[in-house]
C-alpha positions as CSV (number, residue, x, y, z in Angstrom):
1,X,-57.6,39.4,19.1
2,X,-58.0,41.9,16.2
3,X,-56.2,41.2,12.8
4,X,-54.0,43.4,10.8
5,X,-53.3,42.1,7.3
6,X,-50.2,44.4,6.1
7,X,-47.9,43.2,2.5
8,X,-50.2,40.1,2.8
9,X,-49.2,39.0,6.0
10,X,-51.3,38.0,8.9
11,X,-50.5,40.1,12.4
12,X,-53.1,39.5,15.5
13,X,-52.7,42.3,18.0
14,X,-53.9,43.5,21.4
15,X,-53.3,47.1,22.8
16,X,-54.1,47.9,26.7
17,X,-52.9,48.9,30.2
18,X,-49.1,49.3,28.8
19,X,-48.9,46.8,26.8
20,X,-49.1,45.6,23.3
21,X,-49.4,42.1,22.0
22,X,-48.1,40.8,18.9
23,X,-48.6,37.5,16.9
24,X,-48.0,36.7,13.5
25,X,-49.2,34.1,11.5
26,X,-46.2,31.7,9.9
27,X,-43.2,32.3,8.9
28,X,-40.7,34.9,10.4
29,X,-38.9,35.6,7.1
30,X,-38.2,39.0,5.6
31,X,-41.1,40.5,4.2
32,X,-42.7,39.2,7.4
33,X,-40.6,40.8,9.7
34,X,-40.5,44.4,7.7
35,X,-44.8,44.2,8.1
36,X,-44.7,43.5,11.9
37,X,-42.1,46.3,11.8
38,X,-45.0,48.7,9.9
39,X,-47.3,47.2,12.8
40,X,-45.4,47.6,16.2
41,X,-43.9,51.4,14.9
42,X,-47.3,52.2,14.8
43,X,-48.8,55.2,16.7
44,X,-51.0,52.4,18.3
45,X,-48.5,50.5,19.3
46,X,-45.6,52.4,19.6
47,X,-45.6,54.1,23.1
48,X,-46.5,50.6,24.7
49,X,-44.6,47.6,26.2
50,X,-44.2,44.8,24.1
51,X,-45.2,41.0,23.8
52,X,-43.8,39.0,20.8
53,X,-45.8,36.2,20.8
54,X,-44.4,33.8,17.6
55,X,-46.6,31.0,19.2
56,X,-48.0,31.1,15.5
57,X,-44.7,31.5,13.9
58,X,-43.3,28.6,11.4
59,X,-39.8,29.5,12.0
60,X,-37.7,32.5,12.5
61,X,-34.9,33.5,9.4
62,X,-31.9,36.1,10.3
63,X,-33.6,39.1,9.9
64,X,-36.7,38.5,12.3
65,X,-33.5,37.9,14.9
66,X,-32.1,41.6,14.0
67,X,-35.3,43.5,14.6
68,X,-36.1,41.6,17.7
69,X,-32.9,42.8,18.7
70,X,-33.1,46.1,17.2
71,X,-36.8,46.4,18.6
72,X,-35.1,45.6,22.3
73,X,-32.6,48.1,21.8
74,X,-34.9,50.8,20.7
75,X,-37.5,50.1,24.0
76,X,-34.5,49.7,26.0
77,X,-33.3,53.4,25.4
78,X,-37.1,54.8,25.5
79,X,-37.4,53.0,29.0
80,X,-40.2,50.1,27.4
81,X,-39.6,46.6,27.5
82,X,-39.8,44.1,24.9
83,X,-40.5,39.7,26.0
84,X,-40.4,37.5,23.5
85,X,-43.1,34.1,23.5
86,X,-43.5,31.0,22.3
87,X,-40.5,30.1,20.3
88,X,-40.8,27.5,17.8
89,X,-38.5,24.6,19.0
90,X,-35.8,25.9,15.9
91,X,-35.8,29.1,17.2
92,X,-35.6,29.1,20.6
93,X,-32.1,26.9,19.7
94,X,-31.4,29.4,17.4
95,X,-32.2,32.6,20.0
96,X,-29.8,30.7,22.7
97,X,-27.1,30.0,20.2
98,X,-27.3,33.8,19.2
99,X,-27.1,34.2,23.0
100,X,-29.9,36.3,22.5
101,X,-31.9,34.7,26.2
102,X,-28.7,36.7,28.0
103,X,-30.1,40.1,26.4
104,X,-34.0,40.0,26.0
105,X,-36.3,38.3,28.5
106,X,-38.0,35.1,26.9
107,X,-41.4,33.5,28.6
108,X,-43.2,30.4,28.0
109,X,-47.0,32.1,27.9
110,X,-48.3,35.9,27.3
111,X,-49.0,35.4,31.2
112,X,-45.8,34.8,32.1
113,X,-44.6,37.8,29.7
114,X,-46.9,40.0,31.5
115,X,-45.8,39.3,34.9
116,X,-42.0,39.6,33.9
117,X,-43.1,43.6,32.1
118,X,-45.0,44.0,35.7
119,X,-41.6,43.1,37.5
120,X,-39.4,44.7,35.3
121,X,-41.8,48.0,35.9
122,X,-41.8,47.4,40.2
123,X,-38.2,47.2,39.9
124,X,-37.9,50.9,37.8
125,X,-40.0,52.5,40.2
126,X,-37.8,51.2,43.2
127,X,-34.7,52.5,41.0
């Protein structure tokens, strides 16, 4: 997976068919979130379906919890879809708490992400 490095931070990214992966490297906080922001609004990235994989993620703070929402919100109204991956134990408590697994789809692997976006697609064409 190639590397960005952006404010410091550590973001491994894959672009193809649709679909962009994206996995930073430990914690979720802030600054963290405003470079994977930088990243994902990128020209590269930015027409494509999204994978959040925080496999590699110490924890997730408040606003890494915002953007995922407001990066769902934002693919939701330009017809793209965003799954989130491999929450750390803390916050995939946190994300059901938040009641955030009743708005944005969650999977266990980048796999299973990829089937749900192939899904979610079959179903929009049948629409």
């Amino acid at each position: 997976m190639p590397t960005a490095r952006i404010s410091g931070h550590q973001i491994h990214y894959n672009v193809s068919d649709g679909y962009a992966v994206v996995r930073p490297e430990g914690a979720c906080n802030a600054s963290a979130t405003e470079a994977l922001a930088r990243l994902v609004n990128s020209p590269m990235i930015e027409s494509k379906n999204l994978i959040l994989d925080l496999s590699h993620s110490e924890y997730v703070e408040t606003p890494g919890f915002r953007w995922i929402v407001r990066q769902f919100r934002q693919a939701e109204a330009a017809g793209k879809s965003v799954v989130v991956v491999g929450l750390p134990p803390s916050a995939e408590r946190a994300f059901t708490l938040l009641k955030l697994d009743k708005m944005v789809p969650k999977a266990r692997t980048v796999t299973e992400a990829l089937r749900v976006l192939e899904h979610h697609e079959d179903l929009a064409m049948i629409a």
